[in-house]
C-alpha positions in Angstrom: 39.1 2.7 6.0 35.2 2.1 6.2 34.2 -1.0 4.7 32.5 -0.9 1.1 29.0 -0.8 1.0 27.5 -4.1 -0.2 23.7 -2.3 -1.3 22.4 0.8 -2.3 19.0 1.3 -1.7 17.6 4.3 -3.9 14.7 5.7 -1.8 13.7 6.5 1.7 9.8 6.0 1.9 8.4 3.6 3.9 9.5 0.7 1.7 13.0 1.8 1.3 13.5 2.3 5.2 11.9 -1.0 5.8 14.5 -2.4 3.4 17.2 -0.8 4.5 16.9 -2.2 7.9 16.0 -6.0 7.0 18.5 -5.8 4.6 21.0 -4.7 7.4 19.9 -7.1 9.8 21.3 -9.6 7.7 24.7 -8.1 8.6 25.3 -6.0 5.3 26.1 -2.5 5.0 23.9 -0.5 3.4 24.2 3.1 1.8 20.6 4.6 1.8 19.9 7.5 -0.6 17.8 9.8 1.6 16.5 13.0 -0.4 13.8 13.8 1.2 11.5 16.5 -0.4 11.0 19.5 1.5 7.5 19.6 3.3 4.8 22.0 2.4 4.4 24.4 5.5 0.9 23.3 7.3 0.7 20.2 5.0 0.4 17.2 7.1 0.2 13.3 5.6 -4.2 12.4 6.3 -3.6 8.9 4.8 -3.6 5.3 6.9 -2.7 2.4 5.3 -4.4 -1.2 6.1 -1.7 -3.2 7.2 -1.7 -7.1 7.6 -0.5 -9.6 10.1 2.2 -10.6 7.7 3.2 -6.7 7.3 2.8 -6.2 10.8 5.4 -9.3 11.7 7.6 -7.7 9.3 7.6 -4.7 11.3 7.8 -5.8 14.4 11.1 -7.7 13.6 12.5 -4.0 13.0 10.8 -2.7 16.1 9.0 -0.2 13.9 5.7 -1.3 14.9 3.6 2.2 15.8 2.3 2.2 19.4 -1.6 1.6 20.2 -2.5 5.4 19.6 -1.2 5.3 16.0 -2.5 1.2 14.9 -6.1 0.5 15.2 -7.0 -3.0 15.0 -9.6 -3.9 11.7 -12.4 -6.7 13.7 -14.4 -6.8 10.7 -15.4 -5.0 6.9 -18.5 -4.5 5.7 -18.8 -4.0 1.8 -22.1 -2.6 0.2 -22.4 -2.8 -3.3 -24.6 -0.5 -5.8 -27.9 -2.3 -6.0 -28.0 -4.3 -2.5 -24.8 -6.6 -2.2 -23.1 -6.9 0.9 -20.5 -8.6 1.8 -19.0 -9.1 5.5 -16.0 -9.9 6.8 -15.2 -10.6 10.8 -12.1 -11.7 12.5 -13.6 -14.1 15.1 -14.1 -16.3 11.6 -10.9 -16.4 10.9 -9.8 -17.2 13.9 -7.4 -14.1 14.5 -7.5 -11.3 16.2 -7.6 -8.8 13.8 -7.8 -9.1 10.0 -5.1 -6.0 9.4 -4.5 -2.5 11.4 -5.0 1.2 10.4 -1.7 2.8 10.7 -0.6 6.5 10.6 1.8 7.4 7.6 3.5 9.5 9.9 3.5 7.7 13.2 5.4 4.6 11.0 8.0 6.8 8.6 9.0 8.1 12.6 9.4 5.0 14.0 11.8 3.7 10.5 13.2 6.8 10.5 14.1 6.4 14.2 15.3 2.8 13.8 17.7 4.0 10.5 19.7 6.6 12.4 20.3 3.4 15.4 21.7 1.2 12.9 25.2 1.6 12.6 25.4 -0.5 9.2 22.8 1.9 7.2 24.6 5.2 6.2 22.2 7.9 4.9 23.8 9.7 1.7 22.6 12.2 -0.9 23.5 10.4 -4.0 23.6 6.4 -5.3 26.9 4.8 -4.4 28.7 1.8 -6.0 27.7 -1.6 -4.3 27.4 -5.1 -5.7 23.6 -4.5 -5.7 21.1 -1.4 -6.1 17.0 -1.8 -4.9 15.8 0.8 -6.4 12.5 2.1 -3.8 11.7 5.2 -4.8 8.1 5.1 -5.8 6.4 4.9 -8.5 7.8 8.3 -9.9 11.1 6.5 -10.4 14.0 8.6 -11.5 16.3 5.5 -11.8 13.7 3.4 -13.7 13.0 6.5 -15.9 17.0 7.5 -17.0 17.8 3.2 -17.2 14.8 3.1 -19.8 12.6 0.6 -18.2 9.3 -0.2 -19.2 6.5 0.7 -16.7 3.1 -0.2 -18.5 0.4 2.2 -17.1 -3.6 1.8 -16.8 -5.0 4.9 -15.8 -8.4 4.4 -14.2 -10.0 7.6 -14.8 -10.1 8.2 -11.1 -8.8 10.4 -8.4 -8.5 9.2 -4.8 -9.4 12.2 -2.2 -7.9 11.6 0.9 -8.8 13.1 4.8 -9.8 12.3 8.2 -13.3 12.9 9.6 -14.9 12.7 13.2 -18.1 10.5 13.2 -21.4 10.7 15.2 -21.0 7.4 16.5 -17.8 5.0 17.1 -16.6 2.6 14.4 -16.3 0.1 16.3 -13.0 -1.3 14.2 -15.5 -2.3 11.6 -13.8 -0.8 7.9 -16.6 -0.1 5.7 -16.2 0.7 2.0 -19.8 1.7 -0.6 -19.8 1.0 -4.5 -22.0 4.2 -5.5 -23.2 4.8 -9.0 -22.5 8.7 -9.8 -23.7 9.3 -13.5 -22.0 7.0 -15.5 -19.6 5.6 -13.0 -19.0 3.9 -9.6 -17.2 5.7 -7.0 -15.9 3.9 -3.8 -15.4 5.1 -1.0 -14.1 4.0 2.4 -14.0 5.0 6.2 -11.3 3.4 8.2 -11.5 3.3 11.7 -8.7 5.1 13.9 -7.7 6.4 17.2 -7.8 2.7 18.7 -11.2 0.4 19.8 -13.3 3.2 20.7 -12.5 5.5 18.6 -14.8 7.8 16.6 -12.3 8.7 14.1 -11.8 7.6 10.6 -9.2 7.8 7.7 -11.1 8.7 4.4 -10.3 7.2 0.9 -13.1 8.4 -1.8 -12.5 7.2 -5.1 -14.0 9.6 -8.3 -14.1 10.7 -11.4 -10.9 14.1 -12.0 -13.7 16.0 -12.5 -15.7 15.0 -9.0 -12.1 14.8 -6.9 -11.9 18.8 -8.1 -15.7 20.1 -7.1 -15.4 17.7 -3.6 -12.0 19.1 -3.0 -12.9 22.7 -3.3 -16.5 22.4 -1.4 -17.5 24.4 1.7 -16.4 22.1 4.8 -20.3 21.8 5.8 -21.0 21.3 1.9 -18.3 18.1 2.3 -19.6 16.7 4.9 -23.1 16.3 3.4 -22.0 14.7 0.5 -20.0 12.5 2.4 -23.1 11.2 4.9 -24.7 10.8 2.0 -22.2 8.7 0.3 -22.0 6.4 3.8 -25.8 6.1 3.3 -25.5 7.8 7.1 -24.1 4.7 8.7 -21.9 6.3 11.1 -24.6 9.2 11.7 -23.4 12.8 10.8 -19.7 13.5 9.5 -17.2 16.1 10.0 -14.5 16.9 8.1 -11.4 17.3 10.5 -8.4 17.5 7.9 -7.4 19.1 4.3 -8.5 16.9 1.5 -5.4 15.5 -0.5 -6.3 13.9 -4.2 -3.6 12.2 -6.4 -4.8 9.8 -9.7 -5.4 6.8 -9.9 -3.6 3.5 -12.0 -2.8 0.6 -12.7 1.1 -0.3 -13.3 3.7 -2.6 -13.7 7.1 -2.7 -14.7 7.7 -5.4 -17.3 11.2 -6.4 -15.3 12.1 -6.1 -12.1 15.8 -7.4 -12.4 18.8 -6.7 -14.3 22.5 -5.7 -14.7 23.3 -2.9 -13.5 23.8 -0.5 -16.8 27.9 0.5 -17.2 27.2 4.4 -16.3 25.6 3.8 -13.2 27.9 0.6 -11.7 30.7 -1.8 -11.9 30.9 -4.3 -14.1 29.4 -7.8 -12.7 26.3 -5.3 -10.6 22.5 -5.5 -10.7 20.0 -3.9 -9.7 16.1 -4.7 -8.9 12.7 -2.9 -8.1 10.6 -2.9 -5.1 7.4 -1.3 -3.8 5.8 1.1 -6.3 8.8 1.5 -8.6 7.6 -1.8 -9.8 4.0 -2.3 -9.2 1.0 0.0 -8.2 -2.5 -1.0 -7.7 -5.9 0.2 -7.1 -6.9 1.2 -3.1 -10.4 -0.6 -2.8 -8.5 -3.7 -1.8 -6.1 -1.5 0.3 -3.1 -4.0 -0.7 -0.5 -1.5 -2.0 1.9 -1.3 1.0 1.3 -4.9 1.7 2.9 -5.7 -1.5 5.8 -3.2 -0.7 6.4 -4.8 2.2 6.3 -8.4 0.6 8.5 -7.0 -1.6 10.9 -6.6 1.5 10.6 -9.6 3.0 10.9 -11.8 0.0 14.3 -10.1 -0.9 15.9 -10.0 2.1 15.0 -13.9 2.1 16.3 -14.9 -0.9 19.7 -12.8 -0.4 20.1 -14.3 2.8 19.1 -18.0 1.5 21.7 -17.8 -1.6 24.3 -20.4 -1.6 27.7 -18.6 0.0 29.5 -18.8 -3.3 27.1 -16.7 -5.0 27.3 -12.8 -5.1 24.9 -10.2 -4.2 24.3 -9.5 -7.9 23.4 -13.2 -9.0 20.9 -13.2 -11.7 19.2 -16.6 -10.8 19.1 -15.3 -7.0 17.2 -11.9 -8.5 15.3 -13.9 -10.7 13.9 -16.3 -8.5 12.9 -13.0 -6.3 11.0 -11.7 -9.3 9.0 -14.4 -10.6 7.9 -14.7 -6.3 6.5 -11.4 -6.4 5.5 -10.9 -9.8 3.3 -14.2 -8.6 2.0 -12.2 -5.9 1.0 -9.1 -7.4 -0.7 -11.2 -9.9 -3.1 -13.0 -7.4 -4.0 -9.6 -6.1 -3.2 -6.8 -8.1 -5.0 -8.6 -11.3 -7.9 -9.5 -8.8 -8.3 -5.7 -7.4 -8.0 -4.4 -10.9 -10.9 -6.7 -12.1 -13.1 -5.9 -9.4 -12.4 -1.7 -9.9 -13.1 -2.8 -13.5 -16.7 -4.8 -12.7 -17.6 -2.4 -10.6 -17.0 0.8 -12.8 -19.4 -1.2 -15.8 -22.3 0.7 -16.2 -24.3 -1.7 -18.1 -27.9 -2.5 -15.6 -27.1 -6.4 -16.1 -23.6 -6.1 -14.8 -25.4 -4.8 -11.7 -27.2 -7.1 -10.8 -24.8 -9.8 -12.1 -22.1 -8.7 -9.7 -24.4 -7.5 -6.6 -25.4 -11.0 -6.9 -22.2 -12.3 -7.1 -21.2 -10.5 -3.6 -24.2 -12.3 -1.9 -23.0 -15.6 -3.4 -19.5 -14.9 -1.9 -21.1 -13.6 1.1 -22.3 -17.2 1.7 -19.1 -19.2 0.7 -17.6 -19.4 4.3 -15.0 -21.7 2.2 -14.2 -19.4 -0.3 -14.0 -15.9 1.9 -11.6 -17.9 4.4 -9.2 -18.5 1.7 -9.2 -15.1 0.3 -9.2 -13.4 3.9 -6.3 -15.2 4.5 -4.6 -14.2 1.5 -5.2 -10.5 1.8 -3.8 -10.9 4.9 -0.3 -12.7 3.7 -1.1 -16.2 4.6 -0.4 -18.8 2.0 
């Protein structure tokens, strides 16, 4: 007779892998509900994700760590606002030697994928199963936090992000560069990520814009893109072209207002709980390109506190769960408040504001004290 499991984790994205597997390492079995949605036939996933030290040393503890090909290293970031502020970032300052790595979607869901089907203690089902404890990873469409009821305050921005991949005249030299552009009435960022390692003359696209804009960029004529596009880079990398499909999906602001509880009498035993992780309880703008990075914090700081608890308590403890909430709701509020202001600032259209914030990039640009701190907290450092 197979042993019971001890959690269920309720989604098999890249958070829900990741926590499958640190959760396992810590010698419990794990039942992970794995539906995977069928893919669209000549769809394939164009978006990166900027991924810190502290994610990557999470990763690299699973062995999931992408290969060279598939995680360019970030040297430095270069932000340009709307009326002349710029703001630079370099990783020789910091004393590191990259400030975070551009990493494949698919190229990492392979390598957790991989590592799930070589752990003996993770058992992939089609349905939740009773344990002790459900972590409930399933994104921020949540069908668990949905039928349990669970309040999930939602800002829409008004945006749409269009994602794709784009081949540039001249290498990006693992410099990330992101614009603040006035379009009408509002501010569109957009950002080109370097990939396809040092020399590389590849980059990952993330354009944010108004529905409306997403739509009309979406539908252009490939050439017609790739205009708009150098113009929107103020032709930093030369001439553009558009090497993938353009995915868009809208933009938010969200949090769940509790990330712990018992586990309601339908869905468990009496005495379970369950809690929230990755964008089933928080999502946040991509200028700051922190949304996996909390994800993954999410992981770490779980799988910490389960394995920290005193041996007497269960799996299910509330003050165990709790002290894991307050942790990360901590977290997302240093930088999910801070990116949210800064989308906000940014979008104001008022002249003033302008200048008042372009200024205030210069100013920051010139606080070496000021930028180490908040480098090194974007990248997971305390």
């Amino acid at each position: 007779m197979s042993r019971p499991f001890d959690i269920c984790v309720r989604g098999a994205g890249i958070v829900g892998r990741a926590m499958a597997l640190q959760l396992a390492a810590k010698r419990l079995r794990i039942a992970l509900v794995d539906v995977q949605p069928e893919s669209t036939p000549g769809h394939s996933d164009v978006r990166a994700y900027a991924l810190s030290p502290a994610s990557r040393s999470l990763l690299e503890s699973l062995r999931c760590w992408p290969d060279a090909a598939h995680a360019t290293p970030v040297k430095g970031m270069e932000v340009v606002g709307d009326d002349g502020g710029l703001l630079h970032f370099e990783a020789t300052g910091q004393g590191v030697a990259a400030l975070n790595w551009m990493v494949d979607v698919s190229a990492l869901e392979s390598r957790l994928a991989q590592a799930v089907e070589f752990q003996g203690l993770i058992e992939r089902v089609d349905a939740p199963r009773p344990a002790p404890l459900t972590v409930v990873c399933e994104g921020r469409v949540s069908a668990s936090r949905a039928a349990w009821g669970l309040v999930y305050d939602q800002k829409p921005y008004g945006q749409h992000a269009l994602a794709t991949r784009v081949r540039t005249e001249r290498p990006h030299g693992e410099i990330a560069r992101q614009w603040f552009n006035r379009e009408g009435s509002s501010t569109e960022v957009l950002a080109l990520l370097p990939l396809d390692g040092p020399v590389g003359s590849a980059c990952a696209v993330v354009w944010s814009v108004s529905p409306q804009r997403a739509q009309v960029l979406r539908e252009m004529e490939a050439s017609q893109f790739d205009a708009a596009l150098h113009a929107a880079s103020h032709g930093t990398l030369g001439m553009l072209e558009v090497t993938a499909e353009r995915q868009t999906w809208p933009l938010q602001f969200a949090l769940a207002q509790h990330w712990m509880g018992a586990m309601p009498a339908a869905d468990g035993a009496l005495g379970s709980a369950w809690v929230l992780a990755g964008d089933a309880a928080h999502t946040v703008h991509p200028l700051a390109g922190q949304g996996l990075n909390l994800g993954l914090g999410d992981v770490h700081a779980l799988a910490r506190a389960l394995d920290e608890r005193a041996y007497w308590r269960p799996l299910s403890d509330a003050k165990v769960l709790r002290a894991y909430e307050r942790e990360r709701k901590t977290a997302f509020a240093l930088v999910g408040n801070t990116t949210d202001a800064l989308q906000r600032l940014f979008d104001h259209p008022h002249p003033l504001v302008a200048q008042v914030r372009n200024w205030g990039l210069r100013g920051f640009d010139r606080s070496a004290g000021l930028k180490h701190w908040v480098v090194r907290q974007a990248m997971g450092f305390s």
